[in-house]
C-alpha positions, 0 to 999 in steps of 0.5 A: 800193524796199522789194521783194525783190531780182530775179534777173537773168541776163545772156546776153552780158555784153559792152559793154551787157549788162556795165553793164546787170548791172553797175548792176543788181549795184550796185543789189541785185539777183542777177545772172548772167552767162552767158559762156564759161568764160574770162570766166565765170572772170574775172567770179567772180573781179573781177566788172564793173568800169565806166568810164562817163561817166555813171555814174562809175566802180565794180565790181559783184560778180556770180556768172558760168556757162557755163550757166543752172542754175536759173530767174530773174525775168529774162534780158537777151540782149545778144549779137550776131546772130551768136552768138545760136543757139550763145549760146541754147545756154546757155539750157535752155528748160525752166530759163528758164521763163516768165522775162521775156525783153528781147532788145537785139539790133540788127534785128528778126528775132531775136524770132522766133528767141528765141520759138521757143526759149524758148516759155514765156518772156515774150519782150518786145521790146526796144531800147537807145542807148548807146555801151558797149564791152567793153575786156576780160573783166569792163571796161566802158568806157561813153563815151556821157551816156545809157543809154535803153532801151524796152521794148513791153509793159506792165512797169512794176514791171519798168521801175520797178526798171530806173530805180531801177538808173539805167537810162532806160526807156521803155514802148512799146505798139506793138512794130513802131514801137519796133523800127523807130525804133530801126533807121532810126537804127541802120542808116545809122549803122552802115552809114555809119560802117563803110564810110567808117571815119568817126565820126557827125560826118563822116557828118553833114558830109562824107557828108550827101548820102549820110545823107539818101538812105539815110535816105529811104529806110529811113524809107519802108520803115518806114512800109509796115510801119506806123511813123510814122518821119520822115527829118527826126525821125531825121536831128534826132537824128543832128545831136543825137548826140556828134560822136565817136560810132562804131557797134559795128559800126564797132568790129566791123570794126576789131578784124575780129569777124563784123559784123550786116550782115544782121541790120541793113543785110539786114533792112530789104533784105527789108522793102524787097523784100517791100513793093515799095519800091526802096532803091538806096542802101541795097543799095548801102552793104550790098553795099560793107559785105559785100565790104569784110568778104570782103576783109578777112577 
């Protein structure tokens, strides 16, 4: 592609936002990573270095600060939910500008949050599937054949420099069935694969029974807000994933980080209240998930 390079700054270089800057770094585009002085220091100094089952094994050289100082064409925000607010802080409003904004956080209930923070911003809505671990400051360890993410909004040059960067990208126009899609996998995944310490295909095997009542009933609190979402399309591609695939919130809880237990497992608990629909199993495996959190802590 013949167009200058973006500038492209990464909020949380961690597991996804890491290969995220790191393909785009290789492909020619400025970026920067906005992390604590620790990692900010490490990724000036060796920038990413990715291992990756798809994308074979390389370092990008980035630029890295505790703060954005001057505007860019685009911010990704790959924290978790629970270091959005204090990760915003590094974000002045009035530096970010009207940015394109692409959260890839889990759950829904952060585009709020991001669009009362930045009002200027285009905040487009995001999701993304990958398994992408952040091993250290600065390495990457990427173990899943695919990184694909959707995008609701019309950004096709946008999503064109994405691709070019080796990124699988896909417009979506209805932003409640992009998000929904995403967190009727995501939510029994993670709630699954962390209560019962398991990885996908036990959960598929041994816990079938329990996948599909939790599957039904997410699928049925994502048709009420108006997603056309199955149980037989999600648990198709539960049965189509890596056998070895662990959520990051399965990760989270056995290195004893804060888990998105309500950005996940409590967002759909709201839909489901605010729309009259019993989810029993689904309390259930969030009320373990939580006291299982509490104990260990």
């Amino acid at each position: 592609m013949n167009q200058a390079p973006l500038t492209v700054a990464i909020l949380g270089p961690g597991g996804v936002g890491g290969l995220i800057g790191a393909l785009l770094a290789r492909d020619g585009h400025r970026v920067v990573c906005l992390a604590g002085e620790a990692t900010a220091a490490t990724l000036n100094r060796h920038g990413l270095r990715v291992e990756s089952v798809q994308y074979g094994d390389f370092t990008a050289a980035v630029e890295a600060d505790t703060r954005l100082r001057e505007p860019v064409d685009a911010m990704f925000v790959t924290v978790k939910q629970t270091a959005l607010d204090e990760a915003l802080d590094r974000v002045p409003a009035a530096t970010l500008g009207t940015a394109v904004v692409i959260p890839l956080l889990n759950g829904f209930e952060h585009l709020g949050v991001l669009r009362e923070r930045c009002p200027s911003a285009n905040v487009v809505a995001g999701t993304i599937k990958v398994e992408a671990t952040r091993v250290a400051p600065g390495r990457i360890s990427h173990s899943s054949p695919f990184t694909n993410i959707e995008l609701a909004g019309p950004l096709d040059e946008f999503a064109a420099r994405l691709r070019h960067a080796g990124l699988g990208v896909d417009l979506r126009d209805d932003e409640t069935a992009m998000l929904w899609d995403k967190l009727a996998f995501l939510a029994p995944l993670a709630l699954l694969t962390t209560r019962h310490r398991a990885d996908v295909g036990t959960i598929r095997g041994d816990r079938r029974p329990e996948l599909l009542a939790v599957l039904g009933e997410i699928t049925a609190v994502a048709r009420a807000v108006g997603a056309p979402v199955t149980t037989e399309a999600v648990l198709s591609f539960f049965d189509r994933v890596p056998p070895t695939m662990r959520s990051s919130m399965q990760r989270d809880a056995d290195a004893g980080r804060p888990l998105e237990v309500d950005a996940i497992g409590g967002a759909v608990l709201r839909t489901a209240a605010a729309h009259h629909i019993d989810v029993p199993a689904t309390a259930r495996l969030v009320d373990e998930v939580t006291r299982l959190t509490v104990r260990e802590a």
